[in-house]
C-alpha positions in Angstrom: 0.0 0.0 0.0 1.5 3.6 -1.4 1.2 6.5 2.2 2.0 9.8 1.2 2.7 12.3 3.6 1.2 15.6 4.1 -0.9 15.5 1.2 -3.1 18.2 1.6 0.1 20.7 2.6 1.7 19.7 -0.7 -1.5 19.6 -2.9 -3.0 23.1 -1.6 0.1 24.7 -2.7 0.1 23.8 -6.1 -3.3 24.3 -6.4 -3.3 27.6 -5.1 -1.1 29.0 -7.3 -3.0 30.5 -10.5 -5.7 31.3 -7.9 -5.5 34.9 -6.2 -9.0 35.1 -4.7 -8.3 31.7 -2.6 -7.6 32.5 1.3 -6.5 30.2 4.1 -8.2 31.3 7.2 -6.2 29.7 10.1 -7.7 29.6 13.9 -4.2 28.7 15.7 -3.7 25.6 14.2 -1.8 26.5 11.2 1.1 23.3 11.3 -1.7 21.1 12.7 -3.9 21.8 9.6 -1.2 21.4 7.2 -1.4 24.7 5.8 2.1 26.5 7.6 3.7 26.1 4.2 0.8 28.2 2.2 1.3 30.4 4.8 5.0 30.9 3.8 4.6 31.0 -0.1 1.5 33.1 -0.3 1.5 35.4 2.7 -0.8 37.9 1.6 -3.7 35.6 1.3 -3.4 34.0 4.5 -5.0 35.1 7.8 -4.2 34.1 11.2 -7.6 34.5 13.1 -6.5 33.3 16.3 -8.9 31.3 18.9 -11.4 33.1 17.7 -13.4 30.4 15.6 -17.0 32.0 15.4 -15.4 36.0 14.5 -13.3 33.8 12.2 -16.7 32.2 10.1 -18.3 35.5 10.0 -15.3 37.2 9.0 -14.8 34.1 5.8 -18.7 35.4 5.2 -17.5 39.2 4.5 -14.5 37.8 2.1 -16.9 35.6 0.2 -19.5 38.4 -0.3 -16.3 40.3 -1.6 -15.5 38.0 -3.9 -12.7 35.6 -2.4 -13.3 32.0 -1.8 -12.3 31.8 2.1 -10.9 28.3 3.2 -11.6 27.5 6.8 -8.5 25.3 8.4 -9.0 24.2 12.1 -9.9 21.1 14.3 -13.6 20.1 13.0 -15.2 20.1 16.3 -13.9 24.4 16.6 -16.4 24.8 13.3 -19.4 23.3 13.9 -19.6 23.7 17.6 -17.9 26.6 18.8 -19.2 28.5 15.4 -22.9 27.1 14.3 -24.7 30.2 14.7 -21.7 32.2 12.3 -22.1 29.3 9.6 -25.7 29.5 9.6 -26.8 32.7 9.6 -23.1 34.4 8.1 -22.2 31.4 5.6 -25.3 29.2 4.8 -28.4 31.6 4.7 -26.9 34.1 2.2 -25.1 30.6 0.4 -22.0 32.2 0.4 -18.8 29.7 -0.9 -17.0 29.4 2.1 -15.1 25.8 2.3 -14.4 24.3 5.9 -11.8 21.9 6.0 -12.5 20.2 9.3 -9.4 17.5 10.6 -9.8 15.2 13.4 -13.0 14.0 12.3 -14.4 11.6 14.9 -12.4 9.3 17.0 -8.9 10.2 14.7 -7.6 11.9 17.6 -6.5 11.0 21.3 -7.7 14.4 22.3 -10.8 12.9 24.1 -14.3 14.4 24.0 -13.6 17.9 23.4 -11.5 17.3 20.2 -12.9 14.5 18.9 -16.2 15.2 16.6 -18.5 13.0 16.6 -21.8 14.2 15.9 -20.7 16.7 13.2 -22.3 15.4 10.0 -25.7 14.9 12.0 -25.4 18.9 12.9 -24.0 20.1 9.3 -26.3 18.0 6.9 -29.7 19.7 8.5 -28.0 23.2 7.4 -30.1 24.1 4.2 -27.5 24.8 1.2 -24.7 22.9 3.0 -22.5 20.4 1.3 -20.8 17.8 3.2 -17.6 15.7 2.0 -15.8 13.0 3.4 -12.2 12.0 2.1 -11.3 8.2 2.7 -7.6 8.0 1.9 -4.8 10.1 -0.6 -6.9 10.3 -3.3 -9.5 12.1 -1.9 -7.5 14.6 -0.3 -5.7 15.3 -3.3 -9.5 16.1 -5.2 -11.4 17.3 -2.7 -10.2 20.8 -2.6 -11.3 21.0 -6.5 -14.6 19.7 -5.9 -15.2 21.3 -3.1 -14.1 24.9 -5.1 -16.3 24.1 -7.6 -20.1 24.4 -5.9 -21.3 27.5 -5.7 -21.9 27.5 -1.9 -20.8 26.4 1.5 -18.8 23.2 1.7 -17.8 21.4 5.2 -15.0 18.7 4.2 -14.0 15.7 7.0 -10.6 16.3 6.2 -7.5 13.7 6.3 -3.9 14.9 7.4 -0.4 13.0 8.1 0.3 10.3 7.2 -2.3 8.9 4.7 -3.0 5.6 2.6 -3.8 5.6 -1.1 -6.9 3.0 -1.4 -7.8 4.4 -4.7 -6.2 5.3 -8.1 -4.5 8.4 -8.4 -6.4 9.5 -11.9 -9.5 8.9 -10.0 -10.2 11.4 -8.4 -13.6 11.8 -6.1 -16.2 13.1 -8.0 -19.3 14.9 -6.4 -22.4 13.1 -5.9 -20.9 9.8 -6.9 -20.2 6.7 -4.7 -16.9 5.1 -5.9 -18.1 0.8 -6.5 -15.2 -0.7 -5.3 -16.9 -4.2 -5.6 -20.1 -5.6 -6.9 -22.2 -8.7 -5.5 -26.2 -9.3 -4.3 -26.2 -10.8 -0.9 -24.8 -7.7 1.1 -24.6 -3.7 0.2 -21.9 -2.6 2.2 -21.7 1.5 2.6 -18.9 2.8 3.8 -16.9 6.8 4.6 -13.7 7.8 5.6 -10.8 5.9 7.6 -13.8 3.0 7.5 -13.3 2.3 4.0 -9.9 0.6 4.3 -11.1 -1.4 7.2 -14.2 -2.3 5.1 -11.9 -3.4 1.9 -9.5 -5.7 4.6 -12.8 -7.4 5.2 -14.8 -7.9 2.4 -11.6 -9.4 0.7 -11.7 -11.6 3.3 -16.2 -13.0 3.1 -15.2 -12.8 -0.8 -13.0 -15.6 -0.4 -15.6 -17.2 1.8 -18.5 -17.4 -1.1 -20.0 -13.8 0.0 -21.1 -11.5 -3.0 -20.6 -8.1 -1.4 -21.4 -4.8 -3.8 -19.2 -2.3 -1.3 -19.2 1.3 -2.5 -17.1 3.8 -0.7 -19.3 6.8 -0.5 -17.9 10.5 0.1 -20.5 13.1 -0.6 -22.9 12.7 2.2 -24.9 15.8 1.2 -26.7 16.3 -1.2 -26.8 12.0 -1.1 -27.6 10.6 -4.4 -29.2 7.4 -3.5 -30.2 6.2 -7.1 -27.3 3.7 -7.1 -27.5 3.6 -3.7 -31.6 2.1 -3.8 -30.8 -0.3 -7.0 -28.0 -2.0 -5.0 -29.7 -2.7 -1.8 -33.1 -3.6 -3.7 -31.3 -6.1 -5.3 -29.3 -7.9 -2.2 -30.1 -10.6 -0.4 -29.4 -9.6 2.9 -29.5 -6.2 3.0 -27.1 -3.1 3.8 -24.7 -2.7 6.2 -23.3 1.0 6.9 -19.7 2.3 8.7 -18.3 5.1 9.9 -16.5 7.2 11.7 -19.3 8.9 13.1 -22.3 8.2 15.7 -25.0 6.2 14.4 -27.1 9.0 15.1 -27.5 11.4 11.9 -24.7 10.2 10.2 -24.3 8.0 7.0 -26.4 5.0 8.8 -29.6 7.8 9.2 -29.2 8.9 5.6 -29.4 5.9 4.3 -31.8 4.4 6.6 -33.9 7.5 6.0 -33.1 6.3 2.1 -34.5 2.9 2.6 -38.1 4.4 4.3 -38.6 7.1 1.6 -38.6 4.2 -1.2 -40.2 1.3 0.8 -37.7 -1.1 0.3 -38.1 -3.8 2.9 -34.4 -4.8 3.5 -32.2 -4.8 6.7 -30.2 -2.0 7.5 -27.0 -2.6 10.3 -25.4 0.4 11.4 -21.3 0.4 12.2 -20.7 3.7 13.8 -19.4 5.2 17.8 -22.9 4.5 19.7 -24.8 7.3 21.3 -21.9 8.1 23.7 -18.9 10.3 24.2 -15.3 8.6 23.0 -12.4 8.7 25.4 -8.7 9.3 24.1 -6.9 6.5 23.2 -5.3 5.9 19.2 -7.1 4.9 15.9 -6.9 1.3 16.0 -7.8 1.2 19.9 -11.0 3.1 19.8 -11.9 1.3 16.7 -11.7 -1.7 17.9 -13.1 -0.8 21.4 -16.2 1.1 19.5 -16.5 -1.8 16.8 -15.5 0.0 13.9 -13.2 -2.6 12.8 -12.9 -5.0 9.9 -13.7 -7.6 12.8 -17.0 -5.5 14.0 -17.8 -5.6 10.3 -17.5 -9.5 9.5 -19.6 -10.1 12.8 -22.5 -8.2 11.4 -21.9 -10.4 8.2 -22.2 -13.1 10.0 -25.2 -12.4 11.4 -27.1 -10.9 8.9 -26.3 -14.1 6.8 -26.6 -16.3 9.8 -23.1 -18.2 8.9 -19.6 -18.4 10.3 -16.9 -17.8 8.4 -14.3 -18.2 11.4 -11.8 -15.1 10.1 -9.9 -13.8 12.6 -7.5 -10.7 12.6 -4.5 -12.8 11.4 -6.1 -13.7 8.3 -6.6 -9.9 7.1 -4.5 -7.8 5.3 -2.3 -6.0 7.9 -4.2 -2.3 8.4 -1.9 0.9 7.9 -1.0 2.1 12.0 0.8 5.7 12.0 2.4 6.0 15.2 0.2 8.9 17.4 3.5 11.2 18.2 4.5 11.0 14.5 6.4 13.9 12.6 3.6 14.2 10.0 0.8 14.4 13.3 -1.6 12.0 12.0 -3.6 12.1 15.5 -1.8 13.9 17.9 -2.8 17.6 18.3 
Protein backbone atom coordinates (compact mmCIF):
# COMPACT_ATOMS: atom_id res chain seq x y z
CA UNK A 1 0.00 0.00 0.00
CA UNK A 2 1.45 3.56 -1.38
CA UNK A 3 1.16 6.47 2.22
CA UNK A 4 1.97 9.84 1.25
CA UNK A 5 2.68 12.34 3.56
CA UNK A 6 1.23 15.64 4.07
CA UNK A 7 -0.94 15.45 1.16
CA UNK A 8 -3.15 18.17 1.65
CA UNK A 9 0.10 20.67 2.57
CA UNK A 10 1.69 19.72 -0.72
CA UNK A 11 -1.53 19.61 -2.88
CA UNK A 12 -2.95 23.13 -1.55
CA UNK A 13 0.06 24.74 -2.67
CA UNK A 14 0.05 23.84 -6.08
CA UNK A 15 -3.27 24.30 -6.44
CA UNK A 16 -3.35 27.65 -5.11
CA UNK A 17 -1.13 29.04 -7.26
CA UNK A 18 -3.02 30.49 -10.52
CA UNK A 19 -5.69 31.30 -7.95
CA UNK A 20 -5.48 34.93 -6.16
CA UNK A 21 -8.98 35.13 -4.69
CA UNK A 22 -8.32 31.68 -2.63
CA UNK A 23 -7.59 32.46 1.34
CA UNK A 24 -6.46 30.24 4.11
CA UNK A 25 -8.18 31.33 7.15
CA UNK A 26 -6.24 29.70 10.09
CA UNK A 27 -7.73 29.62 13.93
CA UNK A 28 -4.18 28.68 15.75
CA UNK A 29 -3.73 25.63 14.17
CA UNK A 30 -1.80 26.46 11.24
CA UNK A 31 1.06 23.32 11.31
CA UNK A 32 -1.67 21.06 12.72
CA UNK A 33 -3.88 21.80 9.61
CA UNK A 34 -1.16 21.44 7.17
CA UNK A 35 -1.45 24.72 5.84
CA UNK A 36 2.09 26.45 7.65
CA UNK A 37 3.68 26.06 4.17
CA UNK A 38 0.77 28.17 2.19
CA UNK A 39 1.31 30.45 4.83
CA UNK A 40 4.96 30.92 3.76
CA UNK A 41 4.64 30.99 -0.05
CA UNK A 42 1.49 33.05 -0.34
CA UNK A 43 1.51 35.43 2.72
CA UNK A 44 -0.77 37.86 1.61
CA UNK A 45 -3.70 35.62 1.31
CA UNK A 46 -3.37 33.96 4.48
CA UNK A 47 -4.97 35.12 7.77
CA UNK A 48 -4.22 34.06 11.23
CA UNK A 49 -7.57 34.50 13.15
CA UNK A 50 -6.50 33.28 16.34
CA UNK A 51 -8.93 31.26 18.90
CA UNK A 52 -11.35 33.14 17.72
CA UNK A 53 -13.43 30.44 15.63
CA UNK A 54 -17.01 31.96 15.41
CA UNK A 55 -15.36 35.98 14.51
CA UNK A 56 -13.25 33.75 12.16
CA UNK A 57 -16.65 32.16 10.10
CA UNK A 58 -18.35 35.52 10.05
CA UNK A 59 -15.29 37.25 9.04
CA UNK A 60 -14.85 34.15 5.84
CA UNK A 61 -18.72 35.43 5.23
CA UNK A 62 -17.47 39.15 4.45
CA UNK A 63 -14.50 37.83 2.09
CA UNK A 64 -16.90 35.59 0.18
CA UNK A 65 -19.49 38.43 -0.34
CA UNK A 66 -16.29 40.33 -1.59
CA UNK A 67 -15.49 37.96 -3.89
CA UNK A 68 -12.73 35.60 -2.39
CA UNK A 69 -13.26 32.00 -1.77
CA UNK A 70 -12.34 31.75 2.14
CA UNK A 71 -10.92 28.26 3.19
CA UNK A 72 -11.61 27.47 6.77
CA UNK A 73 -8.54 25.28 8.40
CA UNK A 74 -9.02 24.25 12.11
CA UNK A 75 -9.89 21.15 14.33
CA UNK A 76 -13.56 20.08 13.02
CA UNK A 77 -15.17 20.08 16.31
CA UNK A 78 -13.89 24.37 16.55
CA UNK A 79 -16.35 24.83 13.35
CA UNK A 80 -19.39 23.29 13.92
CA UNK A 81 -19.56 23.73 17.61
CA UNK A 82 -17.89 26.57 18.80
CA UNK A 83 -19.17 28.49 15.43
CA UNK A 84 -22.92 27.10 14.27
CA UNK A 85 -24.65 30.21 14.66
CA UNK A 86 -21.68 32.17 12.34
CA UNK A 87 -22.13 29.25 9.56
CA UNK A 88 -25.73 29.47 9.60
CA UNK A 89 -26.82 32.68 9.57
CA UNK A 90 -23.13 34.41 8.11
CA UNK A 91 -22.25 31.44 5.63
CA UNK A 92 -25.26 29.20 4.83
CA UNK A 93 -28.42 31.65 4.71
CA UNK A 94 -26.86 34.12 2.21
CA UNK A 95 -25.11 30.62 0.41
CA UNK A 96 -22.01 32.23 0.38
CA UNK A 97 -18.85 29.68 -0.90
CA UNK A 98 -16.95 29.42 2.14
CA UNK A 99 -15.10 25.84 2.31
CA UNK A 100 -14.38 24.32 5.86
CA UNK A 101 -11.76 21.95 6.04
CA UNK A 102 -12.47 20.19 9.34
CA UNK A 103 -9.40 17.51 10.60
CA UNK A 104 -9.81 15.17 13.36
CA UNK A 105 -12.98 13.99 12.34
CA UNK A 106 -14.37 11.60 14.86
CA UNK A 107 -12.40 9.26 17.00
CA UNK A 108 -8.95 10.24 14.67
CA UNK A 109 -7.58 11.95 17.55
CA UNK A 110 -6.52 10.98 21.29
CA UNK A 111 -7.65 14.43 22.29
CA UNK A 112 -10.82 12.95 24.15
CA UNK A 113 -14.32 14.45 23.95
CA UNK A 114 -13.64 17.88 23.42
CA UNK A 115 -11.52 17.33 20.25
CA UNK A 116 -12.94 14.53 18.93
CA UNK A 117 -16.15 15.23 16.56
CA UNK A 118 -18.46 12.96 16.64
CA UNK A 119 -21.81 14.21 15.90
CA UNK A 120 -20.71 16.67 13.22
CA UNK A 121 -22.35 15.39 9.96
CA UNK A 122 -25.66 14.95 11.96
CA UNK A 123 -25.44 18.92 12.87
CA UNK A 124 -24.03 20.08 9.35
CA UNK A 125 -26.33 18.02 6.94
CA UNK A 126 -29.67 19.71 8.45
CA UNK A 127 -27.98 23.24 7.36
CA UNK A 128 -30.05 24.10 4.21
CA UNK A 129 -27.53 24.84 1.16
CA UNK A 130 -24.75 22.89 3.04
CA UNK A 131 -22.55 20.35 1.32
CA UNK A 132 -20.84 17.80 3.17
CA UNK A 133 -17.62 15.73 1.97
CA UNK A 134 -15.77 13.05 3.43
CA UNK A 135 -12.17 12.01 2.05
CA UNK A 136 -11.29 8.19 2.67
CA UNK A 137 -7.63 8.03 1.87
CA UNK A 138 -4.83 10.12 -0.56
CA UNK A 139 -6.89 10.26 -3.31
CA UNK A 140 -9.50 12.07 -1.95
CA UNK A 141 -7.53 14.60 -0.27
CA UNK A 142 -5.72 15.33 -3.29
CA UNK A 143 -9.51 16.13 -5.21
CA UNK A 144 -11.43 17.30 -2.67
CA UNK A 145 -10.21 20.77 -2.62
CA UNK A 146 -11.28 20.96 -6.49
CA UNK A 147 -14.65 19.68 -5.87
CA UNK A 148 -15.21 21.30 -3.08
CA UNK A 149 -14.10 24.93 -5.07
CA UNK A 150 -16.33 24.13 -7.57
CA UNK A 151 -20.12 24.36 -5.91
CA UNK A 152 -21.29 27.49 -5.72
CA UNK A 153 -21.89 27.53 -1.90
CA UNK A 154 -20.83 26.36 1.54
CA UNK A 155 -18.83 23.22 1.71
CA UNK A 156 -17.84 21.43 5.24
CA UNK A 157 -15.03 18.66 4.17
CA UNK A 158 -14.05 15.69 7.01
CA UNK A 159 -10.57 16.33 6.17
CA UNK A 160 -7.52 13.69 6.28
CA UNK A 161 -3.90 14.88 7.42
CA UNK A 162 -0.38 13.05 8.07
CA UNK A 163 0.29 10.25 7.21
CA UNK A 164 -2.31 8.89 4.68
CA UNK A 165 -3.05 5.62 2.57
CA UNK A 166 -3.82 5.56 -1.12
CA UNK A 167 -6.87 3.01 -1.39
CA UNK A 168 -7.85 4.37 -4.74
CA UNK A 169 -6.17 5.33 -8.14
CA UNK A 170 -4.49 8.36 -8.43
CA UNK A 171 -6.36 9.48 -11.88
CA UNK A 172 -9.51 8.86 -10.01
CA UNK A 173 -10.17 11.44 -8.36
CA UNK A 174 -13.59 11.82 -6.09
CA UNK A 175 -16.17 13.06 -8.01
CA UNK A 176 -19.32 14.90 -6.38
CA UNK A 177 -22.38 13.14 -5.92
CA UNK A 178 -20.85 9.85 -6.90
CA UNK A 179 -20.25 6.71 -4.74
CA UNK A 180 -16.91 5.06 -5.90
CA UNK A 181 -18.08 0.82 -6.53
CA UNK A 182 -15.22 -0.75 -5.26
CA UNK A 183 -16.92 -4.20 -5.59
CA UNK A 184 -20.11 -5.62 -6.86
CA UNK A 185 -22.20 -8.70 -5.50
CA UNK A 186 -26.21 -9.27 -4.32
CA UNK A 187 -26.19 -10.80 -0.89
CA UNK A 188 -24.82 -7.73 1.08
CA UNK A 189 -24.63 -3.67 0.18
CA UNK A 190 -21.85 -2.61 2.21
CA UNK A 191 -21.74 1.54 2.62
CA UNK A 192 -18.95 2.79 3.75
CA UNK A 193 -16.94 6.77 4.63
CA UNK A 194 -13.71 7.78 5.60
CA UNK A 195 -10.80 5.93 7.64
CA UNK A 196 -13.82 2.98 7.50
CA UNK A 197 -13.34 2.25 3.99
CA UNK A 198 -9.89 0.65 4.29
CA UNK A 199 -11.14 -1.38 7.20
CA UNK A 200 -14.18 -2.28 5.12
CA UNK A 201 -11.86 -3.41 1.91
CA UNK A 202 -9.53 -5.70 4.62
CA UNK A 203 -12.83 -7.44 5.17
CA UNK A 204 -14.83 -7.85 2.37
CA UNK A 205 -11.60 -9.36 0.69
CA UNK A 206 -11.66 -11.61 3.30
CA UNK A 207 -16.18 -12.96 3.09
CA UNK A 208 -15.21 -12.78 -0.79
CA UNK A 209 -12.99 -15.65 -0.39
CA UNK A 210 -15.60 -17.25 1.76
CA UNK A 211 -18.45 -17.39 -1.14
CA UNK A 212 -20.05 -13.82 0.01
CA UNK A 213 -21.15 -11.53 -2.98
CA UNK A 214 -20.55 -8.09 -1.41
CA UNK A 215 -21.43 -4.85 -3.75
CA UNK A 216 -19.20 -2.31 -1.27
CA UNK A 217 -19.25 1.33 -2.46
CA UNK A 218 -17.11 3.81 -0.75
CA UNK A 219 -19.33 6.82 -0.49
CA UNK A 220 -17.95 10.50 0.07
CA UNK A 221 -20.51 13.10 -0.62
CA UNK A 222 -22.89 12.72 2.18
CA UNK A 223 -24.91 15.79 1.17
CA UNK A 224 -26.69 16.34 -1.20
CA UNK A 225 -26.82 11.95 -1.08
CA UNK A 226 -27.56 10.63 -4.35
CA UNK A 227 -29.23 7.42 -3.47
CA UNK A 228 -30.23 6.17 -7.07
CA UNK A 229 -27.32 3.71 -7.10
CA UNK A 230 -27.55 3.59 -3.66
CA UNK A 231 -31.61 2.08 -3.81
CA UNK A 232 -30.82 -0.25 -7.00
CA UNK A 233 -27.99 -2.01 -4.98
CA UNK A 234 -29.65 -2.72 -1.83
CA UNK A 235 -33.12 -3.57 -3.73
CA UNK A 236 -31.29 -6.15 -5.25
CA UNK A 237 -29.30 -7.92 -2.20
CA UNK A 238 -30.11 -10.64 -0.39
CA UNK A 239 -29.38 -9.61 2.94
CA UNK A 240 -29.47 -6.20 3.03
CA UNK A 241 -27.12 -3.11 3.75
CA UNK A 242 -24.67 -2.72 6.22
CA UNK A 243 -23.27 0.99 6.93
CA UNK A 244 -19.66 2.30 8.68
CA UNK A 245 -18.30 5.06 9.92
CA UNK A 246 -16.49 7.19 11.66
CA UNK A 247 -19.29 8.94 13.11
CA UNK A 248 -22.32 8.25 15.65
CA UNK A 249 -25.04 6.21 14.39
CA UNK A 250 -27.08 8.98 15.13
CA UNK A 251 -27.52 11.38 11.89
CA UNK A 252 -24.72 10.16 10.18
CA UNK A 253 -24.31 7.96 6.95
CA UNK A 254 -26.41 5.04 8.79
CA UNK A 255 -29.55 7.83 9.24
CA UNK A 256 -29.22 8.89 5.64
CA UNK A 257 -29.43 5.91 4.26
CA UNK A 258 -31.77 4.35 6.63
CA UNK A 259 -33.88 7.53 5.97
CA UNK A 260 -33.10 6.32 2.09
CA UNK A 261 -34.53 2.93 2.59
CA UNK A 262 -38.08 4.40 4.28
CA UNK A 263 -38.61 7.05 1.60
CA UNK A 264 -38.58 4.22 -1.17
CA UNK A 265 -40.15 1.31 0.81
CA UNK A 266 -37.66 -1.10 0.34
CA UNK A 267 -38.13 -3.82 2.88
CA UNK A 268 -34.38 -4.81 3.48
CA UNK A 269 -32.20 -4.78 6.72
CA UNK A 270 -30.24 -2.01 7.55
CA UNK A 271 -27.00 -2.60 10.31
CA UNK A 272 -25.42 0.37 11.43
CA UNK A 273 -21.31 0.44 12.23
CA UNK A 274 -20.67 3.67 13.82
CA UNK A 275 -19.38 5.16 17.78
CA UNK A 276 -22.92 4.50 19.74
CA UNK A 277 -24.79 7.25 21.32
CA UNK A 278 -21.86 8.14 23.72
CA UNK A 279 -18.86 10.30 24.24
CA UNK A 280 -15.31 8.65 22.97
CA UNK A 281 -12.37 8.72 25.39
CA UNK A 282 -8.70 9.30 24.09
CA UNK A 283 -6.91 6.55 23.21
CA UNK A 284 -5.28 5.85 19.25
CA UNK A 285 -7.14 4.92 15.95
CA UNK A 286 -6.91 1.33 16.04
CA UNK A 287 -7.80 1.17 19.91
CA UNK A 288 -10.97 3.12 19.78
CA UNK A 289 -11.88 1.35 16.69
CA UNK A 290 -11.67 -1.69 17.85
CA UNK A 291 -13.11 -0.83 21.40
CA UNK A 292 -16.24 1.10 19.47
CA UNK A 293 -16.51 -1.85 16.76
CA UNK A 294 -15.46 0.01 13.87
CA UNK A 295 -13.17 -2.59 12.83
CA UNK A 296 -12.89 -5.01 9.91
CA UNK A 297 -13.67 -7.57 12.76
CA UNK A 298 -16.98 -5.54 13.97
CA UNK A 299 -17.75 -5.63 10.28
CA UNK A 300 -17.51 -9.47 9.53
CA UNK A 301 -19.64 -10.06 12.78
CA UNK A 302 -22.53 -8.22 11.36
CA UNK A 303 -21.92 -10.45 8.21
CA UNK A 304 -22.15 -13.12 10.04
CA UNK A 305 -25.16 -12.42 11.39
CA UNK A 306 -27.08 -10.91 8.90
CA UNK A 307 -26.28 -14.10 6.83
CA UNK A 308 -26.58 -16.33 9.77
CA UNK A 309 -23.08 -18.20 8.95
CA UNK A 310 -19.58 -18.38 10.35
CA UNK A 311 -16.86 -17.82 8.35
CA UNK A 312 -14.26 -18.19 11.39
CA UNK A 313 -11.79 -15.12 10.10
CA UNK A 314 -9.85 -13.78 12.63
CA UNK A 315 -7.54 -10.69 12.64
CA UNK A 316 -4.51 -12.79 11.43
CA UNK A 317 -6.09 -13.72 8.32
CA UNK A 318 -6.59 -9.86 7.08
CA UNK A 319 -4.47 -7.84 5.30
CA UNK A 320 -2.26 -6.03 7.92
CA UNK A 321 -4.19 -2.26 8.44
CA UNK A 322 -1.94 0.90 7.86
CA UNK A 323 -1.02 2.13 11.96
CA UNK A 324 0.84 5.72 12.04
CA UNK A 325 2.44 6.02 15.19
CA UNK A 326 0.15 8.93 17.37
CA UNK A 327 3.51 11.24 18.19
CA UNK A 328 4.55 11.02 14.53
CA UNK A 329 6.42 13.86 12.57
CA UNK A 330 3.62 14.17 10.00
CA UNK A 331 0.79 14.41 13.26
CA UNK A 332 -1.58 11.98 11.95
CA UNK A 333 -3.56 12.09 15.47
CA UNK A 334 -1.76 13.88 17.86
CA UNK A 335 -2.82 17.63 18.33
Amino acid sequence: MEILTKVHAKNLIEWAKDKPNTLVLSADLTSSCEVDGFKNIYPDRFFSMGIAEQNMLSFAGGLAREGFIPMIHTFAVFIYRRAYDQIAMSVAYPNLPVKMYGFLPGIMTPGGATHQAIEDISVMRSLPNMTILECGDATDVESVVEVANNIDGPVYIRMLRGEIPRLFPADEPMKLGEARVISEGTDIVILSSGICTEEAMRATFELRKKGVSIHHMHISTLKPFNSKPIVEAISKSKYGVITMENHSIIGGLGSIVSEVIAEHGIGKKIVRIGIPDSFVHGASKQYLMKYYGLDSIALIKEVENLTNKEFNISESDLSEAFIVAVHSQAKAEAL
